[in-house]
DRENMARMI-925791 format. One record per residue (C-alpha): residue number from 1; y, z, x. Coordinates in pm, 1 decimal. Layout:
> NUM | Y | Z | X
...
This chain:
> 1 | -4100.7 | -4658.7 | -7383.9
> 2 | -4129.8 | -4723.6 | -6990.1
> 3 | -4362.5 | -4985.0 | -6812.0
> 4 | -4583.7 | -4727.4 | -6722.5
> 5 | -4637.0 | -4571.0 | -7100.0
> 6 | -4661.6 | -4988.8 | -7236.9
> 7 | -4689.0 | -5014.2 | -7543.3
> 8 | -5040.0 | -4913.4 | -7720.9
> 9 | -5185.8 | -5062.5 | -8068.9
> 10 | -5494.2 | -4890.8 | -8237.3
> 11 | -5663.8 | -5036.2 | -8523.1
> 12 | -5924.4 | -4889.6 | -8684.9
> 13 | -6128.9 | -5137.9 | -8882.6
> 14 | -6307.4 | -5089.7 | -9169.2
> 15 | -6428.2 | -5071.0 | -9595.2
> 16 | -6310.0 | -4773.3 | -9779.8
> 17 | -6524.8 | -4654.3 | -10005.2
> 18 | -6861.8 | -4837.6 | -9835.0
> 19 | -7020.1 | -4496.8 | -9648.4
> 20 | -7042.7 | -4556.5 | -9304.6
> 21 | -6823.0 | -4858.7 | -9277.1
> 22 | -6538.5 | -4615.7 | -9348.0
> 23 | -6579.9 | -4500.0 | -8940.3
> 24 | -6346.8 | -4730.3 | -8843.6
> 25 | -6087.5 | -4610.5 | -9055.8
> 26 | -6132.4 | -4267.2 | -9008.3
> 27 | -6119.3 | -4303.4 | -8647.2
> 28 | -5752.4 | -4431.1 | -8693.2
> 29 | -5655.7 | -4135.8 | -8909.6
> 30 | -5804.5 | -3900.0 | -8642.0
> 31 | -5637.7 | -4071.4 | -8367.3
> 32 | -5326.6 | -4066.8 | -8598.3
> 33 | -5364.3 | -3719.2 | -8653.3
> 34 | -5337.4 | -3622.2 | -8251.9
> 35 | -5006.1 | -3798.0 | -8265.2
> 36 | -4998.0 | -3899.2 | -7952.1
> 37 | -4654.8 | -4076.5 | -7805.6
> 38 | -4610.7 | -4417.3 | -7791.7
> 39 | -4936.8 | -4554.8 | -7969.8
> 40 | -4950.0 | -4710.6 | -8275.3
> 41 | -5222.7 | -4671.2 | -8495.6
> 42 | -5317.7 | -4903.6 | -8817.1
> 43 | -5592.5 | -4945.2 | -9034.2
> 44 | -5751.4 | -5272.3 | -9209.0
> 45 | -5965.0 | -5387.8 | -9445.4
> 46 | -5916.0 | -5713.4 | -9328.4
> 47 | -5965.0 | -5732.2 | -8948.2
> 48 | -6002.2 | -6099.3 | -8863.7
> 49 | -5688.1 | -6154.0 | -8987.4
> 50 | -5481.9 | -5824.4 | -8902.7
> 51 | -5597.3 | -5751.8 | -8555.3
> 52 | -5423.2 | -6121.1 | -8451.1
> 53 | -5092.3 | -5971.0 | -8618.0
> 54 | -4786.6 | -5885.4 | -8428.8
> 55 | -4915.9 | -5838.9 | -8032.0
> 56 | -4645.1 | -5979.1 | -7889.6
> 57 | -4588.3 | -5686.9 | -7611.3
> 58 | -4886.7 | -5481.5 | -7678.4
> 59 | -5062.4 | -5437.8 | -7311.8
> 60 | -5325.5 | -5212.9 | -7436.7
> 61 | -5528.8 | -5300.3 | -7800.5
> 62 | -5773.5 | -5047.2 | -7925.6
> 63 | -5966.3 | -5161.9 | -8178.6
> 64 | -6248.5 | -4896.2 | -8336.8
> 65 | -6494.1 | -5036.5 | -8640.9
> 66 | -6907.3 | -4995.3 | -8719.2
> 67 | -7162.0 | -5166.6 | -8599.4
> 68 | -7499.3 | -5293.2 | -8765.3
> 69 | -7794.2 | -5073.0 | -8716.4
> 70 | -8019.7 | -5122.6 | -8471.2
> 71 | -8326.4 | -5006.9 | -8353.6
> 72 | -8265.6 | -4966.6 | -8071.4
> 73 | -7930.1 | -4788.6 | -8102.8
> 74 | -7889.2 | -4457.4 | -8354.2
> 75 | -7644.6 | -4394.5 | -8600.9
> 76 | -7333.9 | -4206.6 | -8460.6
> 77 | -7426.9 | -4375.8 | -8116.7
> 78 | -7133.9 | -4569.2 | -7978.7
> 79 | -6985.4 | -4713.1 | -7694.3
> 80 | -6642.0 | -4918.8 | -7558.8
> 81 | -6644.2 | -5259.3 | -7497.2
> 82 | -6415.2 | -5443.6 | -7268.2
> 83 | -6352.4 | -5765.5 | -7493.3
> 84 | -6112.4 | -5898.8 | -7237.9
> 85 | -6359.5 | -5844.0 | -6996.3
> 86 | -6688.0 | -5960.8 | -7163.1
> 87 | -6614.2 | -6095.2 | -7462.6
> 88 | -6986.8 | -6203.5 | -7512.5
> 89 | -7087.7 | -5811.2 | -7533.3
> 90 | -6951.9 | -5817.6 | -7898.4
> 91 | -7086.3 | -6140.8 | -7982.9
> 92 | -7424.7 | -6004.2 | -7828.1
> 93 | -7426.3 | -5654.7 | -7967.7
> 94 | -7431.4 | -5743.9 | -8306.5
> 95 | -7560.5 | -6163.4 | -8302.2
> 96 | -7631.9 | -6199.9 | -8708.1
> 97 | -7459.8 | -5910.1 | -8854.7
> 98 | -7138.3 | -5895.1 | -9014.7
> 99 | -6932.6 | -5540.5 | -8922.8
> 100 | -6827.7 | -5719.3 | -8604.6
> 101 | -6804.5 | -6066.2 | -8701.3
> 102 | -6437.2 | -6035.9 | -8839.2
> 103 | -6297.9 | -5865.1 | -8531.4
> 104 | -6476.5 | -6095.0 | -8305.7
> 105 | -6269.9 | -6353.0 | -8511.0
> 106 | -5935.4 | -6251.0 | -8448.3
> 107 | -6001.8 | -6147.3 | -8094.2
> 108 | -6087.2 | -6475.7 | -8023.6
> 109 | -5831.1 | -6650.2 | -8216.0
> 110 | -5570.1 | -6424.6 | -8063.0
> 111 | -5723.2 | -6514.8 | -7752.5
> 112 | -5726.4 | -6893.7 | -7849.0
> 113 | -5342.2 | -6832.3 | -7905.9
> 114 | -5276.3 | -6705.8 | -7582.3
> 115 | -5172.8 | -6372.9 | -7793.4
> 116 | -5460.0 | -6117.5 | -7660.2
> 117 | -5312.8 | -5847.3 | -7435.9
> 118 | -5446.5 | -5803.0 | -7093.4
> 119 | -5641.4 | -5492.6 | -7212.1
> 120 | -5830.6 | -5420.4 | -7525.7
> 121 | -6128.6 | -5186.9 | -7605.8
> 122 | -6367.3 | -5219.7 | -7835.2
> 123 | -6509.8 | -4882.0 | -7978.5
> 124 | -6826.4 | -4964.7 | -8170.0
> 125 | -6983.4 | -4655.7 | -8339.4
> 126 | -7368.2 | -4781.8 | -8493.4
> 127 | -7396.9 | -4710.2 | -8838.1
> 128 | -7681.7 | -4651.0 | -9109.5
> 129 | -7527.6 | -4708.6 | -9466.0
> 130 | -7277.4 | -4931.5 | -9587.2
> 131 | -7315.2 | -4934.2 | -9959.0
> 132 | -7090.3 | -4831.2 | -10172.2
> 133 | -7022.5 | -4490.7 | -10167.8
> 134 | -6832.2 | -4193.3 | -10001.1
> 135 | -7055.9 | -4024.6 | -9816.7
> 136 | -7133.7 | -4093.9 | -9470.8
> 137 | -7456.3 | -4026.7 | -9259.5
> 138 | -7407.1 | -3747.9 | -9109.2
> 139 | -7416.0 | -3875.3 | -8786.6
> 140 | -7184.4 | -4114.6 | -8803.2
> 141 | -6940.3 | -3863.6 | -8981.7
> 142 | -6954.0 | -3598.2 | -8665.5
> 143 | -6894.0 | -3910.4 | -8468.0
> 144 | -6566.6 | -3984.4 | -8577.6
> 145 | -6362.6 | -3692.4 | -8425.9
> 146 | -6534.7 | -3732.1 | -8107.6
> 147 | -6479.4 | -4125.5 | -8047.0
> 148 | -6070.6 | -4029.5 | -8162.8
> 149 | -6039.0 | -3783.4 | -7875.7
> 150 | -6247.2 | -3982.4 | -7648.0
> 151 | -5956.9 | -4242.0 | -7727.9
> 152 | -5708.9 | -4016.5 | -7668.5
> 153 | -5845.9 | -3946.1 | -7301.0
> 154 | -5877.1 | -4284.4 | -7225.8
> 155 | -5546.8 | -4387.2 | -7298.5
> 156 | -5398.7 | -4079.3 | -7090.5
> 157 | -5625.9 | -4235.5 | -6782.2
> 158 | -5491.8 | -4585.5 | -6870.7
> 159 | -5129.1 | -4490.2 | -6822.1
> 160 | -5207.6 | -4263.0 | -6520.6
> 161 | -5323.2 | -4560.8 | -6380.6
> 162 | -5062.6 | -4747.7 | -6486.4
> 163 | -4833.2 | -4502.7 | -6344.2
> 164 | -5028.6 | -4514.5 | -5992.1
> 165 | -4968.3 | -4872.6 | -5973.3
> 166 | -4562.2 | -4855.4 | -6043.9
> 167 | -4566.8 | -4565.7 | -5811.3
């Protein structure tokens, strides 16, 4: 790995087995699937906790989970958050519900810790269901693939912009 590639963490967050609350986690596998160089991609169950793991040298975190519905916002509707940048957006996005609570947590511990890289991106897809269950809202489910290679692009614009800088 160069300076201008740096070294990328994805984490999709998520329940298995809870419908839509599986997005998360099947963002990660999609994202794993494109197996793109340099970027590693996890998976937990247990964000508040994992996301703080291990950052030491990451300069770009990705972190993609579900957020609570909203009337305002439909289910399979997302969008990417700067938490480095506006850390209230998460806080403010979802104020009472849980799905982001636990991330929020270990961003801002990590942050507390002086551990949260310079960059990280928030991918919040709005969900309908989270019972238990396999099957998603449709949706949500045709969101997944789309949010992975929207991902993908923005982490080839990152390090082209990294690379303009070095250049």
């Amino acid at each position: 790995m160069n300076l201008v590639e740096g070294r990328i963490r994805v984490i999709g967050c998520g329940r298995s087995h809870r419908c839509d609350d599986q997005a998360g986690l099947l963002i990660a596998a999609e994202v794993s699937a494109l197996r793109l160089e340099g970027v590693e991609v996890l998976v937990s169950e247990a964000p508040a906790a994992d996301v703080v793991a291990d950052l030491d040298g990451v300069d770009l975190l990705i972190v993609a989970d579900a957020a609570a519905p909203s009337a305002d916002r439909a289910p399979g509707t997302w969008e990417r958050i700067d938490y480095a940048r506006h850390p209230e957006r998460i806080r403010r996005r979802d104020a009472g519900d849980s799905h982001t609570l636990s991330v929020d947590c270990g961003l801002n511990l990590a942050s507390m810790l002086g551990w949260l890289p310079r960059e990280v991106w928030v991918y919040a897809v709005t969900i309908a269901e989270a019972g238990f269950g396999e099957e998603m809202t449709p949706a949500v489910e045709r969101a997944v693939a789309g949010i992975a290679r929207q991902i993908a692009s923005d982490i080839a614009a990152w390090r082209a912009g990294r690379e303009r800088a070095c250049a």
